[in-house]
MOPAC internal coordinates of N, CA, C and O (Angstrom, degrees):
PM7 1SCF
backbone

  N    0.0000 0     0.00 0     0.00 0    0    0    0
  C    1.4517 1     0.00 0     0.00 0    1    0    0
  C    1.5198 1   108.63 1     0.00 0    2    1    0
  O    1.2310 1   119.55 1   -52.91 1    3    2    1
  N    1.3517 1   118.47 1   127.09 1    3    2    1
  C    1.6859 1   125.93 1  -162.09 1    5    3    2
  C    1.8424 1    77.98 1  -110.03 1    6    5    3
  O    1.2310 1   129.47 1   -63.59 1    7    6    5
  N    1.7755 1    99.35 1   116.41 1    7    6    5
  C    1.7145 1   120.54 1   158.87 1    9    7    6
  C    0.9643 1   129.91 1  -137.91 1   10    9    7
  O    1.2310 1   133.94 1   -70.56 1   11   10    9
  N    1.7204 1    90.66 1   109.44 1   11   10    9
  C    2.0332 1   108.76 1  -167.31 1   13   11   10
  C    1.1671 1    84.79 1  -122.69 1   14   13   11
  O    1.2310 1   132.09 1   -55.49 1   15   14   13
  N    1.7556 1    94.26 1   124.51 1   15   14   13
  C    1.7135 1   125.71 1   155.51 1   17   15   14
  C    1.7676 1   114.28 1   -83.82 1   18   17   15
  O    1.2310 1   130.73 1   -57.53 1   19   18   17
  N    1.0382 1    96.90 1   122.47 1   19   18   17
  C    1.4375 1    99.38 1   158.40 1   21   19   18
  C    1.6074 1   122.69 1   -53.45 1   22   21   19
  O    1.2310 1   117.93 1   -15.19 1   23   22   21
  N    1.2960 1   121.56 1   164.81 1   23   22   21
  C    1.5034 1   120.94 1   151.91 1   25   23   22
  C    1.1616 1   137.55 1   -65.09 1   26   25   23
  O    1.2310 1   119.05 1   -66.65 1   27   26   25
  N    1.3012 1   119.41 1   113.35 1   27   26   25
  C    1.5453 1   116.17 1  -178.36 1   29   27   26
  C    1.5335 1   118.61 1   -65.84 1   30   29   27
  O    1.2310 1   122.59 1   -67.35 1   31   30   29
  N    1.8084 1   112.64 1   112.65 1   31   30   29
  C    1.2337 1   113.14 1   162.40 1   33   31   30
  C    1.0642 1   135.78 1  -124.45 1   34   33   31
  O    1.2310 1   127.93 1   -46.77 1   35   34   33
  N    1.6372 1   102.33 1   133.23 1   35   34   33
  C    1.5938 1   127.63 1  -140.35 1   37   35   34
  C    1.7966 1   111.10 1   -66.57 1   38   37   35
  O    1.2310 1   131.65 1   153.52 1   39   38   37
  N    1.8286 1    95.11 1   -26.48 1   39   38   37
  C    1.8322 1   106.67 1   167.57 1   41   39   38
  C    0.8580 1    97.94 1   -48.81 1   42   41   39
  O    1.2310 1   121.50 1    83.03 1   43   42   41
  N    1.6997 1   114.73 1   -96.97 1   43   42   41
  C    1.4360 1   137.48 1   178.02 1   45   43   42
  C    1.6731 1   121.11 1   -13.11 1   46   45   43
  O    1.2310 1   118.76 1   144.94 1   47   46   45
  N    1.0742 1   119.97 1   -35.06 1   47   46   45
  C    1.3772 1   134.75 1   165.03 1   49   47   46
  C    1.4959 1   115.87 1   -73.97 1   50   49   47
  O    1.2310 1   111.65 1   126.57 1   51   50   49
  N    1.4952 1   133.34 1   -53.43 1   51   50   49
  C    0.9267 1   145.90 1  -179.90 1   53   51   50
  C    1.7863 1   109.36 1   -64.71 1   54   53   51
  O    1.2310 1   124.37 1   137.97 1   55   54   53
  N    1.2910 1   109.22 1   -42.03 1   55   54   53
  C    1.8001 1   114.94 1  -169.65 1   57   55   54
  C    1.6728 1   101.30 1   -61.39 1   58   57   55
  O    1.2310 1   130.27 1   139.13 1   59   58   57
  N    1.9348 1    97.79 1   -40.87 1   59   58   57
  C    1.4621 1   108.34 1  -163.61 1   61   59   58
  C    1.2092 1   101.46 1   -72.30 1   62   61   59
  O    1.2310 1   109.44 1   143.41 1   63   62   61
  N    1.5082 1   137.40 1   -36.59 1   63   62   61
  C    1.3203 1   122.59 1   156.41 1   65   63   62
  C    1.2452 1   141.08 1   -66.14 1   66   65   63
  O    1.2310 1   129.94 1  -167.99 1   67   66   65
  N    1.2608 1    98.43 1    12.01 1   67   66   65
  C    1.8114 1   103.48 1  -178.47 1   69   67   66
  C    1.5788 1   129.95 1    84.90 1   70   69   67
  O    1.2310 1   125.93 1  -163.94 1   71   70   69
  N    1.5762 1   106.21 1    16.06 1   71   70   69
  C    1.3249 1   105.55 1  -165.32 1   73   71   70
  C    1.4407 1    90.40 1  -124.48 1   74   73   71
  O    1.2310 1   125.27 1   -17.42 1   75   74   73
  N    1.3375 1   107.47 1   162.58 1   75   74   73
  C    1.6260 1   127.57 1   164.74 1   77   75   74
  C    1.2603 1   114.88 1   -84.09 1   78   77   75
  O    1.2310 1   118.30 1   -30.67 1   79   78   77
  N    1.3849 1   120.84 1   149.33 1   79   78   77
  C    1.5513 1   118.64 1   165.77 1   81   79   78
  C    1.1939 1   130.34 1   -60.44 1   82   81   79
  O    1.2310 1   116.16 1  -138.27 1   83   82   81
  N    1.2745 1   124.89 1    41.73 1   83   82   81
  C    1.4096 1   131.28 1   162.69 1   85   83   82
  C    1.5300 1    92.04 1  -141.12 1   86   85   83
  O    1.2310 1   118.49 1  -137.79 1   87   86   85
  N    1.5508 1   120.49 1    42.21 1   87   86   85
  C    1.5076 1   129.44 1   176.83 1   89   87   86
  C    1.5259 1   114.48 1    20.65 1   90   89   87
  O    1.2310 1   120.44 1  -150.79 1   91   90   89
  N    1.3040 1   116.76 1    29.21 1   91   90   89
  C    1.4675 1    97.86 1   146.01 1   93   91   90
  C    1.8555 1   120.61 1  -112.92 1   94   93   91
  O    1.2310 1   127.51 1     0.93 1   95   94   93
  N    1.4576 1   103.15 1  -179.07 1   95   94   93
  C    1.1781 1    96.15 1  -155.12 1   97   95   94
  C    1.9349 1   118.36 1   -56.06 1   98   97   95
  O    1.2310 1   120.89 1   -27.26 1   99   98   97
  N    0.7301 1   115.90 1   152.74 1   99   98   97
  C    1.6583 1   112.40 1   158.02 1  101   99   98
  C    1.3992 1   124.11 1   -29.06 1  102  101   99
  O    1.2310 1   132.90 1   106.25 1  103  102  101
  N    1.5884 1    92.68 1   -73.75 1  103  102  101
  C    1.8565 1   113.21 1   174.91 1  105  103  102
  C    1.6144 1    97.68 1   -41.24 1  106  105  103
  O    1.2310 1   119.22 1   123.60 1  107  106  105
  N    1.2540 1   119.09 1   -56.40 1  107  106  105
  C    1.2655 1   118.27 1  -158.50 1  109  107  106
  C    1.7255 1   118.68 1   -65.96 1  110  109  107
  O    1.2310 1   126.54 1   137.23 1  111  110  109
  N    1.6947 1   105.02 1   -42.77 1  111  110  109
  C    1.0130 1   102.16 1  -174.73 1  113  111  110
  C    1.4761 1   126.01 1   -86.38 1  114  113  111
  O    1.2310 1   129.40 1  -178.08 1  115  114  113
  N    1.7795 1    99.49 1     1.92 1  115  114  113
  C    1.5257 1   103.28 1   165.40 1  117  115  114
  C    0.8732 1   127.31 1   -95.94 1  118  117  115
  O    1.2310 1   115.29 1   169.39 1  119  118  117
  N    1.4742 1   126.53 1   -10.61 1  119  118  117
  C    1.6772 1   139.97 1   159.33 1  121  119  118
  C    1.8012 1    93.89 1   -65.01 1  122  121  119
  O    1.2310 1   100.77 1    99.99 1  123  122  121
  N    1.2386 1   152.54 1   -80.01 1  123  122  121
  C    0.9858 1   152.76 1  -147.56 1  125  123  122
  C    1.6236 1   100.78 1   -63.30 1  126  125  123
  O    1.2310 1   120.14 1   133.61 1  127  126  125
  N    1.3461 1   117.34 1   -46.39 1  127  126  125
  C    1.6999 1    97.55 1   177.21 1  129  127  126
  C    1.2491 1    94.50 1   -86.57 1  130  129  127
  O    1.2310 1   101.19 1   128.10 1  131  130  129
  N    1.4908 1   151.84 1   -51.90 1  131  130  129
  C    1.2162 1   121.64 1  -155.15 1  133  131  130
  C    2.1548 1   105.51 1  -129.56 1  134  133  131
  O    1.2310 1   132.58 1   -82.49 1  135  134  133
  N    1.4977 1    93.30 1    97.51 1  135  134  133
  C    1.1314 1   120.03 1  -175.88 1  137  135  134
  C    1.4127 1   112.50 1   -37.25 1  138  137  135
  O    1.2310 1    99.59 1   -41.93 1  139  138  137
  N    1.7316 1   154.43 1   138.07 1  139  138  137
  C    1.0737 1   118.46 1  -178.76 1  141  139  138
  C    1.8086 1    98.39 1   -99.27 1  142  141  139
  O    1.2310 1   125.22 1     5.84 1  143  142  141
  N    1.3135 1   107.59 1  -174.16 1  143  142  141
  C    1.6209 1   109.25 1  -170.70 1  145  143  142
  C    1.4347 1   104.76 1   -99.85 1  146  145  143
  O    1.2310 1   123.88 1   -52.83 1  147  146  145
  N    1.6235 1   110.17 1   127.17 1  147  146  145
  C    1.1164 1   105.40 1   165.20 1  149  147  146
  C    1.7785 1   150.98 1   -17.06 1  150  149  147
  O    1.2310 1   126.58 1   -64.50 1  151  150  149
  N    1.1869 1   104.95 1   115.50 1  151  150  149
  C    2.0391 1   100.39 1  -171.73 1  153  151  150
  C    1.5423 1    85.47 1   101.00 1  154  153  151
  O    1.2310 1   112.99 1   150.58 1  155  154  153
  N    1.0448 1   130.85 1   -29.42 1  155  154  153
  C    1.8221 1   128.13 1  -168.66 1  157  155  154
  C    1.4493 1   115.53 1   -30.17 1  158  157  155
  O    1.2310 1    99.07 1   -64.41 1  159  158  157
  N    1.5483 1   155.26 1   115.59 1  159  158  157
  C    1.4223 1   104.54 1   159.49 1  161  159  158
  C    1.9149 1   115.67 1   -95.01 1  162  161  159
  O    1.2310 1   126.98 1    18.04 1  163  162  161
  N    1.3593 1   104.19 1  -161.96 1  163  162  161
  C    0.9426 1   115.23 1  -169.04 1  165  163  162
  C    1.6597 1   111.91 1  -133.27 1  166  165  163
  O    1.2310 1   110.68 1   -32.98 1  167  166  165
  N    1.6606 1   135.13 1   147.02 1  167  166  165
  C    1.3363 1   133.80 1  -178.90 1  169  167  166
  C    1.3209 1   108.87 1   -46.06 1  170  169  167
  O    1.2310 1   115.82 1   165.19 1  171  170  169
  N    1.6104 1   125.55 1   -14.81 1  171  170  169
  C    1.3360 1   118.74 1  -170.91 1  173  171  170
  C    1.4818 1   104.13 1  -104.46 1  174  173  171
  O    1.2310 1   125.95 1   159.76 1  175  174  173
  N    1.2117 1   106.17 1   -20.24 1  175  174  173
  C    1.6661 1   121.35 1  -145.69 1  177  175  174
  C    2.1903 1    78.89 1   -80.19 1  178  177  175
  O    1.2310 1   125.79 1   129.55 1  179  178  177
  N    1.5874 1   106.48 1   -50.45 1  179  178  177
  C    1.5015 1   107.33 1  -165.18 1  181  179  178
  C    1.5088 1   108.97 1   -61.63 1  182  181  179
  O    1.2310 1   126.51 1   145.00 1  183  182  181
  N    1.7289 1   105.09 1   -35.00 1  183  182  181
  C    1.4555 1   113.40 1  -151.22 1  185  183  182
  C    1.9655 1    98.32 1   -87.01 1  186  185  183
  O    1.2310 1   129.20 1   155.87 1  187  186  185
  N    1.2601 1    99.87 1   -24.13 1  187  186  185
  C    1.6734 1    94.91 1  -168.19 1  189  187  186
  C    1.2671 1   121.13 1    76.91 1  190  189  187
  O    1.2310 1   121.85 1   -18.57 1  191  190  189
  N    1.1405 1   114.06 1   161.43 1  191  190  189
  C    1.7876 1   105.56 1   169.00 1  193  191  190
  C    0.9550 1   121.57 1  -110.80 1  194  193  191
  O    1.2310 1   117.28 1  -142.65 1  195  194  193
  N    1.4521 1   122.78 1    37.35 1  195  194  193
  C    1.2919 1   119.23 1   152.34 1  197  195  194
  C    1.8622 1   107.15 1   -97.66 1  198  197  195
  O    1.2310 1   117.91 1   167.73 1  199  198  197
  N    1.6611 1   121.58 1   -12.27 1  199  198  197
  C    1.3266 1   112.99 1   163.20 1  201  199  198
  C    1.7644 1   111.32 1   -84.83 1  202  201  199
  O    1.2310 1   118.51 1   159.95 1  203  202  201
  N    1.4303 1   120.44 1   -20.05 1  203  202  201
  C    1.2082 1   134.23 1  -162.37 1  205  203  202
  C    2.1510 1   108.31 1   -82.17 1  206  205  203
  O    1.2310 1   139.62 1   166.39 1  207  206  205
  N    1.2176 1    79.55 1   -13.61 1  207  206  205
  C    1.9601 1   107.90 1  -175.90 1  209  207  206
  C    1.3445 1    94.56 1   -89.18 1  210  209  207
  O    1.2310 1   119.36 1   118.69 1  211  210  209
  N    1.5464 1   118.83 1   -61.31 1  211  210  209
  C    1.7406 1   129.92 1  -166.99 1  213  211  210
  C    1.6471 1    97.18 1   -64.60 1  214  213  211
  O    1.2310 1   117.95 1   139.25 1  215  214  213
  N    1.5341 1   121.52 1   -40.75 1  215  214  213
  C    1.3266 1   100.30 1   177.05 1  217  215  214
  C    1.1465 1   126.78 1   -93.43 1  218  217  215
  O    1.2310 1   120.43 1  -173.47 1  219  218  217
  N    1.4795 1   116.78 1     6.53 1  219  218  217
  C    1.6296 1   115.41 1   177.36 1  221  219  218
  C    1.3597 1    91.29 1   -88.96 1  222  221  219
  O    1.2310 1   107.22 1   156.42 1  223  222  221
  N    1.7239 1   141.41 1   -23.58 1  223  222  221
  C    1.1330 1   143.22 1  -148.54 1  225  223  222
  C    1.7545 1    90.00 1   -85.87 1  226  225  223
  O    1.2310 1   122.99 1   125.02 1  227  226  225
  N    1.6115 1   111.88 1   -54.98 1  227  226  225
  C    1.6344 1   116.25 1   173.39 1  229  227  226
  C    1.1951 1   106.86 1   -40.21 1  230  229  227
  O    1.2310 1   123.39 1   109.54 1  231  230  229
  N    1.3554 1   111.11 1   -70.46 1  231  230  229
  C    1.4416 1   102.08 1  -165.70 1  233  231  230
  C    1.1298 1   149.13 1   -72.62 1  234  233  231
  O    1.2310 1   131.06 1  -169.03 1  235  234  233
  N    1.6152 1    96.26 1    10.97 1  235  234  233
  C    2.0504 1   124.02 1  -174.05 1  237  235  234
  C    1.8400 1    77.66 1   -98.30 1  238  237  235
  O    1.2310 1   115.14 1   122.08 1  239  238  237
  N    1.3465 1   126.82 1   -57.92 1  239  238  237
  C    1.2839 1   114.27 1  -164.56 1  241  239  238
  C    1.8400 1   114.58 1   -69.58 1  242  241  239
  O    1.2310 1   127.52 1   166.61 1  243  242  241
  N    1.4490 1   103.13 1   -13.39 1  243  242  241
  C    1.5058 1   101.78 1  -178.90 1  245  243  242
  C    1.4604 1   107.74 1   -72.01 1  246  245  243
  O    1.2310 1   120.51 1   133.57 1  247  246  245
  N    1.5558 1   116.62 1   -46.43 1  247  246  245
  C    1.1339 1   128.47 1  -178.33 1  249  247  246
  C    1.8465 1   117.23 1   -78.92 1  250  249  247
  O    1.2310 1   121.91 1   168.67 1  251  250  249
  N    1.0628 1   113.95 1   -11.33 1  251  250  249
  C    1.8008 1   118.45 1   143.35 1  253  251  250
  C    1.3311 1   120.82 1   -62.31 1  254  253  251
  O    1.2310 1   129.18 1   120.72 1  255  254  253
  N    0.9362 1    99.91 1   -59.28 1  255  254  253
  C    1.7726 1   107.91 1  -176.59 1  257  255  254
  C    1.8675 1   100.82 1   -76.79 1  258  257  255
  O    1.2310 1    98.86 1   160.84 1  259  258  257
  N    1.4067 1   155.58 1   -19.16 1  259  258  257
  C    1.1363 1   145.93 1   141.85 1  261  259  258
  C    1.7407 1    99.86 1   -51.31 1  262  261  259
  O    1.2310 1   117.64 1    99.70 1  263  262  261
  N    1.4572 1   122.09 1   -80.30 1  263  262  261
  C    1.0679 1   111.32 1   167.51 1  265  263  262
  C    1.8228 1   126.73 1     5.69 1  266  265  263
  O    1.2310 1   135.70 1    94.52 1  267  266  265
  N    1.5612 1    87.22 1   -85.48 1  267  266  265
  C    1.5805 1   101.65 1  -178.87 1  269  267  266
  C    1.6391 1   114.39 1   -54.81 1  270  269  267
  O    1.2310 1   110.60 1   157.64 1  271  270  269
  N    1.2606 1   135.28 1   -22.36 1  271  270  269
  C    1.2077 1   143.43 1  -137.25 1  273  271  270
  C    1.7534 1    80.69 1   -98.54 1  274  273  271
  O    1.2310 1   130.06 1   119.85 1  275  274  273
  N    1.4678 1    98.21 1   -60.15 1  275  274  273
  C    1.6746 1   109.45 1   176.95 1  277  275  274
  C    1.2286 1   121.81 1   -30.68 1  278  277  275
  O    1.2310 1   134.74 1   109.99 1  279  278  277
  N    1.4070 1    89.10 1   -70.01 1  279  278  277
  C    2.0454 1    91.65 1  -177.52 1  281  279  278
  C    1.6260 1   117.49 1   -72.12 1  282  281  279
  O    1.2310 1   115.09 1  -171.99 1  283  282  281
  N    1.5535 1   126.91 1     8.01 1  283  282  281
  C    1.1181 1   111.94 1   173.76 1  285  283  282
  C    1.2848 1    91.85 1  -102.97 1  286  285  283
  O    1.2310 1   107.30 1   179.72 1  287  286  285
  N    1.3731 1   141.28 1    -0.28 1  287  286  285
  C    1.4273 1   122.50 1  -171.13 1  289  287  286
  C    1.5865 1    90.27 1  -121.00 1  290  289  287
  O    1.2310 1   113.86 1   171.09 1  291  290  289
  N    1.6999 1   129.22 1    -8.91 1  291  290  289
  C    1.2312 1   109.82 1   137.45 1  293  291  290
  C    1.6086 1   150.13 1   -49.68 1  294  293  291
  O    1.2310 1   130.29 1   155.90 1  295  294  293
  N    1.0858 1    97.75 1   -24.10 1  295  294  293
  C    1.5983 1   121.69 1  -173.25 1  297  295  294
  C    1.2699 1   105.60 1  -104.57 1  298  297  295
  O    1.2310 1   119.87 1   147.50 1  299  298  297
  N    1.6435 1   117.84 1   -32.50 1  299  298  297
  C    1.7270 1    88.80 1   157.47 1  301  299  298
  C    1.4380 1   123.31 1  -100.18 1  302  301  299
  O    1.2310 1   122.88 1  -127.77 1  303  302  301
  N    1.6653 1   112.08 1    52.23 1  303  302  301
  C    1.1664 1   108.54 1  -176.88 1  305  303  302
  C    0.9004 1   127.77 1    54.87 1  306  305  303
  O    1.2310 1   113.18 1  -139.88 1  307  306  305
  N    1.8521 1   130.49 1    40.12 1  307  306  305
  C    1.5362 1   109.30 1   172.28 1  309  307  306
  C    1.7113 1   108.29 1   -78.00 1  310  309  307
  O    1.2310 1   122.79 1   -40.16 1  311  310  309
  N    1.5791 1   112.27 1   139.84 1  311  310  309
  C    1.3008 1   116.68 1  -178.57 1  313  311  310
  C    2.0351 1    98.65 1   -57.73 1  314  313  311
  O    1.2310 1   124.40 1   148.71 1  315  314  313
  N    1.1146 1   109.16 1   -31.29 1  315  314  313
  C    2.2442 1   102.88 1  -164.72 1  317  315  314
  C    1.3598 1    87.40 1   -84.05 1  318  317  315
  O    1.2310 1   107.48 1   176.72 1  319  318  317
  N    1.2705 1   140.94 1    -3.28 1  319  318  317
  C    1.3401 1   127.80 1   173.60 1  321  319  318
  C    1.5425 1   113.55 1   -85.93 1  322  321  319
  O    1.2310 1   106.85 1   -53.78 1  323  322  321
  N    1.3163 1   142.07 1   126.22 1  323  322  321
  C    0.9841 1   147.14 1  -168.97 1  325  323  322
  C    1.8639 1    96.94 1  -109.48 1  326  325  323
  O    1.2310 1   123.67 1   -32.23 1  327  326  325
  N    1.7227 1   110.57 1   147.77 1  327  326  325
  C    1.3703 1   112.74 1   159.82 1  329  327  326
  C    1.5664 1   113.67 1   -69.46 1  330  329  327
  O    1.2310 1   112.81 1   140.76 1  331  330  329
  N    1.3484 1   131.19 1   -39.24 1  331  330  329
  C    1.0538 1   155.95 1  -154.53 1  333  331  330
  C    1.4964 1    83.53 1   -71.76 1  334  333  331
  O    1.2310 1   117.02 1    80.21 1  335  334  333
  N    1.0544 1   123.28 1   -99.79 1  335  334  333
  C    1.8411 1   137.61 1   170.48 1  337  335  334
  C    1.6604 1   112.39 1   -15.97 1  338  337  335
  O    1.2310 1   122.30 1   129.79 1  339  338  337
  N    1.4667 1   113.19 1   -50.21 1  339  338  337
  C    1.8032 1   122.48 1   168.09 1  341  339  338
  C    1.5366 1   107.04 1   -43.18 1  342  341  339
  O    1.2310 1   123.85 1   110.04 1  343  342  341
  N    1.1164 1   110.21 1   -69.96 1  343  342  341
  C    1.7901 1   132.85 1  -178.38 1  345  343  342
  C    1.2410 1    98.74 1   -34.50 1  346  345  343
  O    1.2310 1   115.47 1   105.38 1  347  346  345
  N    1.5436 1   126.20 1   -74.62 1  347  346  345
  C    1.2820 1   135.61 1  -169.78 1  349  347  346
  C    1.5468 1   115.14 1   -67.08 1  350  349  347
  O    1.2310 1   119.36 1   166.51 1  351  350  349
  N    1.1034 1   118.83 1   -13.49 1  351  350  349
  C    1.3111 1   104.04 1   173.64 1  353  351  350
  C    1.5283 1    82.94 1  -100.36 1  354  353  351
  O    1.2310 1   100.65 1   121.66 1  355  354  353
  N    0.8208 1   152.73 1   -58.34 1  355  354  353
  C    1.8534 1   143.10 1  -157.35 1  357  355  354
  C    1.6945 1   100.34 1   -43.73 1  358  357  355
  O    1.2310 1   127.38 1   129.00 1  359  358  357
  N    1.3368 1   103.41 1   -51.00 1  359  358  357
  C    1.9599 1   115.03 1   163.53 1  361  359  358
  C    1.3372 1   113.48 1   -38.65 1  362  361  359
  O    1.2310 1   119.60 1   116.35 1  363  362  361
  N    1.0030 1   118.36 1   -63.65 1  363  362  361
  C    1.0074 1   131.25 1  -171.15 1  365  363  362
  C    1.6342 1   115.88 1   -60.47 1  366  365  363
  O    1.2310 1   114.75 1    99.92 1  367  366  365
  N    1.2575 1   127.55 1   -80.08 1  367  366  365
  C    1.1100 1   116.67 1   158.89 1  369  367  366
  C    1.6680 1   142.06 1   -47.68 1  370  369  367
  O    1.2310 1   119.46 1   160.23 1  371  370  369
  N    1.8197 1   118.64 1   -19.77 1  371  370  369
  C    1.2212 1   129.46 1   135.13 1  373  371  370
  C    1.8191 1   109.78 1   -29.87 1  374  373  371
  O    1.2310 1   122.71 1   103.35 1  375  374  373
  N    1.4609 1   112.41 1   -76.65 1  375  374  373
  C    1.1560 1   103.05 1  -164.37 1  377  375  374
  C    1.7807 1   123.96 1   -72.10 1  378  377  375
  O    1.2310 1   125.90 1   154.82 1  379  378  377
  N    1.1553 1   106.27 1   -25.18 1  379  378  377
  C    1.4829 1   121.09 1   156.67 1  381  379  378
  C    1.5019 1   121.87 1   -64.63 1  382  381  379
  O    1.2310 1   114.41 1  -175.00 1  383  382  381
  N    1.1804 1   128.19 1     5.00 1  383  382  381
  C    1.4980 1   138.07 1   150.21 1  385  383  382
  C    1.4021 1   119.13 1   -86.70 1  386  385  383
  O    1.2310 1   126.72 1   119.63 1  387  386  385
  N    1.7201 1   104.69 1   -60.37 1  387  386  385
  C    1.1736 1   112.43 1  -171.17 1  389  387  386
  C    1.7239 1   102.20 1   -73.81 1  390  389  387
  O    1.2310 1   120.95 1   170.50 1  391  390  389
  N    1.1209 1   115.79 1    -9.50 1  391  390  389
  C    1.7619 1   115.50 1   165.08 1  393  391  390
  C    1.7552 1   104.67 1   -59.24 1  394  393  391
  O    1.2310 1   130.04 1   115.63 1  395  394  393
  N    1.2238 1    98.25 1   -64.37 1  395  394  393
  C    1.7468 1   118.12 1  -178.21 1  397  395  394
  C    1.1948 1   113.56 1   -47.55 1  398  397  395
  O    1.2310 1   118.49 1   125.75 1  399  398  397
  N    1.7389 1   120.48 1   -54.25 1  399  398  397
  C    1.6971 1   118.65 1  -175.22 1  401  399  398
  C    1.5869 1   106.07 1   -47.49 1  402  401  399
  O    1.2310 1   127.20 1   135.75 1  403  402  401
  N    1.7176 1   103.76 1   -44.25 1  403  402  401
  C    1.6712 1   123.41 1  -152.43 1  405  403  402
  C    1.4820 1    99.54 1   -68.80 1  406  405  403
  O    1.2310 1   118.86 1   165.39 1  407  406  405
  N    1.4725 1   119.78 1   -14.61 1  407  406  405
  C    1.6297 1   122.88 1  -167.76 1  409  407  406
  C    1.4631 1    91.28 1   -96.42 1  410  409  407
  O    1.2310 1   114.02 1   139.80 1  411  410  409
  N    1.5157 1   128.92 1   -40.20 1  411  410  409
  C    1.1852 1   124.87 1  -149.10 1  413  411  410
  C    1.9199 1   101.89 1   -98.38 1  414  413  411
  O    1.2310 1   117.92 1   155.27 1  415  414  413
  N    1.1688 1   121.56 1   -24.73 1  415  414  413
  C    1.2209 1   142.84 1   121.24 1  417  415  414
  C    1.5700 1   124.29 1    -5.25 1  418  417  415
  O    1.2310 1   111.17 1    97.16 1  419  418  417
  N    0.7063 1   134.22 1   -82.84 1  419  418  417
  C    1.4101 1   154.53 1   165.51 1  421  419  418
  C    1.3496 1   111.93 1   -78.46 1  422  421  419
  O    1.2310 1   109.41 1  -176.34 1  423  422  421
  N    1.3899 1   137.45 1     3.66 1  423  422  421
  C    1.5818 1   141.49 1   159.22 1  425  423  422
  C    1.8276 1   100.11 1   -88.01 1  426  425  423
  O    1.2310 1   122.57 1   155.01 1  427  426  425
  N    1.8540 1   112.67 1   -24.99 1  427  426  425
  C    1.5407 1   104.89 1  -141.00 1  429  427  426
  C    2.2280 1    78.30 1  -102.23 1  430  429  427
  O    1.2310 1   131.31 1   161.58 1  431  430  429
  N    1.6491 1    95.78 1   -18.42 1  431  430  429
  C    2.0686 1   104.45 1   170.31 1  433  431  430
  C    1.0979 1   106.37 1   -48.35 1  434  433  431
  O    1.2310 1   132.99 1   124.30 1  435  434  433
  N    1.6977 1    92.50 1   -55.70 1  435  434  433
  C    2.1196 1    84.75 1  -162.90 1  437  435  434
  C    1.4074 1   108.31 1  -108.23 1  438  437  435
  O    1.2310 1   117.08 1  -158.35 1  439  438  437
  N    1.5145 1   123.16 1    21.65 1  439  438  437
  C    0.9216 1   112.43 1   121.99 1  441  439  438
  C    1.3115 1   150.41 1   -34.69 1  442  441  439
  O    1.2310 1   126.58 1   127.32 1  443  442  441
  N    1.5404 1   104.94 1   -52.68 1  443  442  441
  C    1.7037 1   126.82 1  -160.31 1  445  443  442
  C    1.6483 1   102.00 1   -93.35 1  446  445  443
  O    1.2310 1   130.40 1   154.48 1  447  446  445
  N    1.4837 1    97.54 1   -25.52 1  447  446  445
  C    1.7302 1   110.55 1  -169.02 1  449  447  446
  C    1.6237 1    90.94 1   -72.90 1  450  449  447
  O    1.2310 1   114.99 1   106.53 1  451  450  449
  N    1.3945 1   127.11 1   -73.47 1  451  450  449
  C    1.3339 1   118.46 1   154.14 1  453  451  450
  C    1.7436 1   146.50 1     7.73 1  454  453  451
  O    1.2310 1   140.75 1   115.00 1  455  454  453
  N    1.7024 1    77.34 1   -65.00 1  455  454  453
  C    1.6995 1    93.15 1  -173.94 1  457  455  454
  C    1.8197 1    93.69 1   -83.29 1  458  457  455
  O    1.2310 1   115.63 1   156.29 1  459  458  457
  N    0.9836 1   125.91 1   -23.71 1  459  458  457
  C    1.6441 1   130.63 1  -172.26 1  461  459  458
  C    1.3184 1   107.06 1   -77.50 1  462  461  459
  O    1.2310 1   123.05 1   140.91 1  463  462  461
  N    1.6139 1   111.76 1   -39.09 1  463  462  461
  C    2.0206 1   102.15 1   175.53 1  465  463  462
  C    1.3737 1   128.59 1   -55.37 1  466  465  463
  O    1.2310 1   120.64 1   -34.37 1  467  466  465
  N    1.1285 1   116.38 1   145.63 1  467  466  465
  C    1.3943 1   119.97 1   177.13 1  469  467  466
  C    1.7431 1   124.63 1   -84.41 1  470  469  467
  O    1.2310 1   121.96 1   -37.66 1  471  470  469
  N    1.1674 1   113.86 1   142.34 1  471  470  469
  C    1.5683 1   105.13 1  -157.02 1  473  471  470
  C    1.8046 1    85.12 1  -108.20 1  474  473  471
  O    1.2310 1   120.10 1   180.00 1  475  474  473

């Protein structure tokens, strides 16, 4: 079995996660240099987070089901399937769940923190 890794690059890695090369986020570091103008909105500002929830929810299940797609065409040996590529998407969608539980988690806190105050 002939296994050649490419070079890991740390840009290319960093862009695909959404961050700038001074590893913070994108979102973040384009609000800080370029302020938006008052009354402005924003893709989140229109969508809310109750659409911003539904699409982090898609895209944890898109990337399960890629995931899954992987390792069955790992196991039957497809030659374009890489182990290397399997792993990283299994990562990937691992941490894009446990992103999601941790939101839904802390929606069900102050929930309860809520329902517990006294009026």
């Amino acid at each position: 079995m002939d296994l050649k890794l490419k070079p890991f690059d740390f840009n290319q890695a960093l862009a695909k996660a959404g961050m700038g090369p001074d590893g913070q986020p994108l979102a973040r570091a384009r609000a800080v240099s370029a302020p938006a103008a008052v009354g402005s909105t924003t893709a989140v500002d229109k969508g809310g987070f109750q659409n911003a929830m539904a699409q982090a929810l898609r895209q944890v299940s898109d990337a399960q089901n890629e995931t899954g797609r992987l390792q069955r065409e790992l196991q039957l040996d497809n030659p374009t399937v890489s182990l290397e590529q399997t792993m990283v998407a299994m990562q990937k969608s691992q941490l894009g769940f446990q992103a999601v539980l941790s939101v839904r988690n802390r929606m069900v806190q102050a929930y309860t923190d809520v329902m517990n105050m006294q009026v």
